[in-house]
C-alpha positions as CSV (number, residue, x, y, z in Angstrom):
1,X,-30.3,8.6,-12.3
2,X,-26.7,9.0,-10.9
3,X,-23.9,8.1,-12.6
4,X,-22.0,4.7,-12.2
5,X,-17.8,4.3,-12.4
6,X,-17.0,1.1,-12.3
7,X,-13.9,0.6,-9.9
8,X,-11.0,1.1,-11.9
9,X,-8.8,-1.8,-9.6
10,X,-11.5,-4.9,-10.0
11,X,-14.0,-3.1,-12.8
12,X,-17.0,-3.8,-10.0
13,X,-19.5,-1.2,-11.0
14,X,-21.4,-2.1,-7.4
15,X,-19.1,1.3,-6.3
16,X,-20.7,4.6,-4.7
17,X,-19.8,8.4,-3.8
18,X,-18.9,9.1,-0.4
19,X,-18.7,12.9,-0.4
20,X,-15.8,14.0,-3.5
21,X,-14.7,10.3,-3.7
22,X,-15.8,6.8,-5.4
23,X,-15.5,3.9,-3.3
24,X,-15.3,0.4,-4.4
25,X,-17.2,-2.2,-1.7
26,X,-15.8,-5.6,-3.1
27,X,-12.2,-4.3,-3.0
28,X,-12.1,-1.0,-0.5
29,X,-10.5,0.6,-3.7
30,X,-10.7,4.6,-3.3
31,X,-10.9,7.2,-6.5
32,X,-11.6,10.7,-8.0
33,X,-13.6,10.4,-10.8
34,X,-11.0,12.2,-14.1
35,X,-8.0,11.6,-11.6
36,X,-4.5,9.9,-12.9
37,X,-5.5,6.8,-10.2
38,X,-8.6,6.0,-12.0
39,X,-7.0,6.2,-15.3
40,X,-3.7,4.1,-15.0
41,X,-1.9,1.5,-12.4
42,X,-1.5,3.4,-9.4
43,X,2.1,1.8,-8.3
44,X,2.7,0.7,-4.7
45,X,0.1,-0.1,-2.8
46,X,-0.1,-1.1,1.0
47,X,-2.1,-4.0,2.5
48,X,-5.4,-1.6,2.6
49,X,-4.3,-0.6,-0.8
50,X,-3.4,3.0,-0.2
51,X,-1.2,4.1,-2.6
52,X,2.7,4.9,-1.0
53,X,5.0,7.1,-2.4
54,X,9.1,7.7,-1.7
55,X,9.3,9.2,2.1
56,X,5.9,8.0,3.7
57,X,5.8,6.4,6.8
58,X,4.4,3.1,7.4
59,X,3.3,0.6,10.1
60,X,4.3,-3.2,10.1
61,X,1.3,-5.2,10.3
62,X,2.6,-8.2,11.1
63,X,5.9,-10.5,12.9
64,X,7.8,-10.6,10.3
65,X,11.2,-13.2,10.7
66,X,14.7,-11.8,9.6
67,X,16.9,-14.1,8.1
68,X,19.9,-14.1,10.2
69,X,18.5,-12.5,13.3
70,X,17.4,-14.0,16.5
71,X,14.7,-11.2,16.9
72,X,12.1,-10.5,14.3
73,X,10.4,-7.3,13.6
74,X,7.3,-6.5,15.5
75,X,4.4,-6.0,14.3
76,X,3.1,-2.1,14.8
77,X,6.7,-1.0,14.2
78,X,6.5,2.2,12.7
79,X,9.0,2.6,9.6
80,X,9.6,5.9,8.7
81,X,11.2,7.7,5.0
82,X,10.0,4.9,2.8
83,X,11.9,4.6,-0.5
84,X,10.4,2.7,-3.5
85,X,11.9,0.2,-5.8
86,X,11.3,-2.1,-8.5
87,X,10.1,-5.4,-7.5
88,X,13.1,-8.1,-8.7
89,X,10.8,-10.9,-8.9
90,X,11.1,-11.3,-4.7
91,X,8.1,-9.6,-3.8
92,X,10.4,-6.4,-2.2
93,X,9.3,-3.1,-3.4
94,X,9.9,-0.8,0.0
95,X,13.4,0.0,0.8
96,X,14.0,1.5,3.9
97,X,16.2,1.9,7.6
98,X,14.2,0.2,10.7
99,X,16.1,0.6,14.0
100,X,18.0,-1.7,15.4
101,X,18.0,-4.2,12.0
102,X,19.4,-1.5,9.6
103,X,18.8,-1.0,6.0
104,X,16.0,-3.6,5.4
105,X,13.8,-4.1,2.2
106,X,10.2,-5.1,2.8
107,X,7.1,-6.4,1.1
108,X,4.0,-3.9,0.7
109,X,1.4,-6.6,1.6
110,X,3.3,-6.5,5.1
111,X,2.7,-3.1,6.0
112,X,0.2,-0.4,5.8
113,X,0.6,3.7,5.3
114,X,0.9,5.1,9.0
């Protein structure tokens, strides 16, 4: 009988082994068995929840408005050199430059890794 991990994001144990990796159907969640991801809180996560670390690029998913601005950013505008931060209670954890806006912080549930 195989063995069963239960998905360490939403504890479902309805998860199955694709090849080296654990996969989670209720929540897309993605995992090594033993790795550090299974084990604690991974971080950042993007929309698909794909972990993002400090320099990744990533793809806006959606029109987002920019207070001030005329023009909002468009969604598929590729952001590249992420840096993370702390959240401050305002939902911003991604700090980064996008062109023609400038230094801009951004939501994680807004964009995915690219």
């Amino acid at each position: 009988m195989e063995e069963v991990h239960a998905c360490p994001k939403c504890q479902s144990n309805y998860t199955y082994q694709d090849g080296a990796l654990w996969v989670c159907p209720e929540c897309g969640h993605e995992w090594v068995p033993g790795s550090a991801s299974e084990n604690s809180e991974e971080g950042t996560l993007d929309v698909n929840g794909v972990p993002l670390f400090d320099g990744d690029s990533v793809i806006i998913i959606k029109d987002l408005k920019v207070k001030g601005s005329k023009k909002a950013i468009k969604q598929g505008t590729k952001v590249k050199s992420i840096r993370l931060i702390e959240d401050t209670g305002d939902g911003h954890d991604i700090d980064c430059k996008i062109d023609g806006f400038g230094a801009m912080k951004l939501k994680s549930e807004f964009v995915k890794k690219g």
